[in-house]
N, C-alpha and C positions, 0 to 999 in steps of 0.2 A: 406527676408524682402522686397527688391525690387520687389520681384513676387505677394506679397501679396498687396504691392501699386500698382503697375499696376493693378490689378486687382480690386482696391477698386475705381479706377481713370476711367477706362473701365465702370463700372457699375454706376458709378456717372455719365457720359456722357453719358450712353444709356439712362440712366432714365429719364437725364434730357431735351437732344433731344427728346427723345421718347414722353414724355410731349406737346414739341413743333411742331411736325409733325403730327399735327390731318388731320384727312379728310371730307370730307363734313358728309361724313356717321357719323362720330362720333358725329358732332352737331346735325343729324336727330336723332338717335338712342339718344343722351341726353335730348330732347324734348318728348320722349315717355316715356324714361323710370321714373318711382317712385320716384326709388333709387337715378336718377341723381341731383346734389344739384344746384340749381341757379348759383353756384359759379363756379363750374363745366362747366356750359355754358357761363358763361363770358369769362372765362379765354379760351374757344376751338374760342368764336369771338375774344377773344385780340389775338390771335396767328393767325390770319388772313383769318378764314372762314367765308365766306359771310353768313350773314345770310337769303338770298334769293337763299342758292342752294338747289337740289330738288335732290330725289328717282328717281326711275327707273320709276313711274309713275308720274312722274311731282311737286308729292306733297313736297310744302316748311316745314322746320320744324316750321314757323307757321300753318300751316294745323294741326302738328302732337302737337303741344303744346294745343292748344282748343280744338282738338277732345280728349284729354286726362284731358282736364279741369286745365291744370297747367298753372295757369295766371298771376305766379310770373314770369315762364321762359319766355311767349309771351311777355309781359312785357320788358323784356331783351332783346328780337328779334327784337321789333318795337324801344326800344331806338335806338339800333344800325341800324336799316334802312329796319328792316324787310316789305315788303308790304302786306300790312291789302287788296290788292285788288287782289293779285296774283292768277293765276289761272294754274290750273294742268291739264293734259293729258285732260281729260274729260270737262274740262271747267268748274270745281268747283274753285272758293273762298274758303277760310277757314269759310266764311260767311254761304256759302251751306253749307257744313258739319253741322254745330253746329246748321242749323236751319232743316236740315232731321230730327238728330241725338234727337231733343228739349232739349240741353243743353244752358237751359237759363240763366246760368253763364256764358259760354264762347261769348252769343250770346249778352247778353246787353257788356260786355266789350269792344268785336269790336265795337259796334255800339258806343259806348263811346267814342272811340281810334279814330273814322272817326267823329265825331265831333265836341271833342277837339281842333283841333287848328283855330274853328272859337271861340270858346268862349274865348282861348288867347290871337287873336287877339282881341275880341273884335267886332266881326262882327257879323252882325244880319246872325239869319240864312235862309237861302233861298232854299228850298227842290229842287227848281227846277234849281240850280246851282251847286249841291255839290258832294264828293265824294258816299255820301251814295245813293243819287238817282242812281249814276251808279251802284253802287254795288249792291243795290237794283233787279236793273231792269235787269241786265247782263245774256246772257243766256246761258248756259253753254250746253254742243253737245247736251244734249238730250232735247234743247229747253226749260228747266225751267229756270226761275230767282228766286230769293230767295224768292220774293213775290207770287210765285207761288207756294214756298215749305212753306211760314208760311200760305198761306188759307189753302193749305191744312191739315197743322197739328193744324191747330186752334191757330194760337201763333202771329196774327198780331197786337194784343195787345203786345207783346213785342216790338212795334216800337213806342213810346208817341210820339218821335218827330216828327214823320211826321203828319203835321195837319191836323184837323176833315174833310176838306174838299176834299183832295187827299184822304184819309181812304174811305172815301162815293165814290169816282170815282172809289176804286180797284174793288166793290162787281160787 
C-alpha cells in the first residue's frame, strides 16, 4: 500500500510540476496551434513566460497568433504585455506578416489594438504622432514598410484611419 502511495504522490508531482515548467517554445507552439485552447495560453503566461519571447528566427508568438488568425489568443498576448510593434530576425512586425499574407482579420485587429488606447484615453487622434505611423512606416531588412506591402497588395483601403490627405501623399 505504501508503494502504491508513493507512487500515486510521484505522479501527482510530476504532473503537476510538469504543468508549471513551461518553456517559451510551449507558449509559441500554443499560438500556432488549433487545438491549443485560450486557456491553455493563459495559464503557460500565468506560470511566468513572457509573452514577448521569440523562436529561432526572432518571431514573438504574436507573430504566430495573426499569422494563424487566432485573435482570441493575440488578445491574451497583448492583455499581458505582448508588443503589437516587435520585430523579428528580418525586421518584420506581426503587422508585415498579416499585411503580405492579406489576412484582413488579423490586420484591422492590430490596427485596432494600436489605436485603442487613444480612444481610452480620450485623445484626438494624430497620424503623425502615434504608434501606428511608426508601424506603418518601419522598414524591415529588405527595406519594405508595411505601407509598401498594402500598395502592393491593393489593401491600403484597410487603413480608414489614416486621413484622406496622407492616403493622397502615399500614391
Amino acid at each position: 500500500m505504501k508503494k502504491v502511495l508513493g507512487l500515486i504522490f510521484v505522479l501527482f508531482a510530476y504532473v503537476n510540476l510538469g504543468a508549471m515548467n513551461h518553456k517559451p517554445i510551449d507558449l509559441i507552439i500554443a499560438t500556432r496551434n488549433e487545438g491549443s485552447s485560450s486557456g491553455k495560453l493563459k495559464k503557460i503566461i500565468d506560470n511566468g513566460i513572457n509573452p514577448n519571447c521569440r523562436d529561432d528566427k526572432g518571431n514573438t508568438p504574436l507573430h504566430w497568433s495573426v499569422a494563424f488568425n487566432h485573435l482570441d489568443k493575440a488578445e491574451i498576448l497583448i492583455k499581458h504585455g505582448a508588443n503589437i510593434i516587435s520585430c523579428n530576425e528580418a525586421g518584420d512586425t506581426p503587422l508585415h506578416w498579416v499585411a503580405r499574407s492579406k489576412n484582413e482579420d488579423s490586420f484591422k485587429f492590430l490596427i485596432k489594438k494600436l489605436i485603442q488606447p487613444f480612444h481610452n484615453m480620450h485623445i484626438p487622434y494624430m497620424y503623425q504622432d502615434d504608434p501606428i505611423r511608426r508601424c506603418l512606416h518601419v522598414k524591415n531588412n529588405s527595406g519594405e514598410s508595411v505601407l509598401d506591402i498594402c500598395k502592393k497588395k491593393g489593401i491600403l483601403h484597410w487603413i480608414p484611419e489614416i486621413p484622406k490627405e496622407v492616403m493622397r501623399n502615399l500614391d
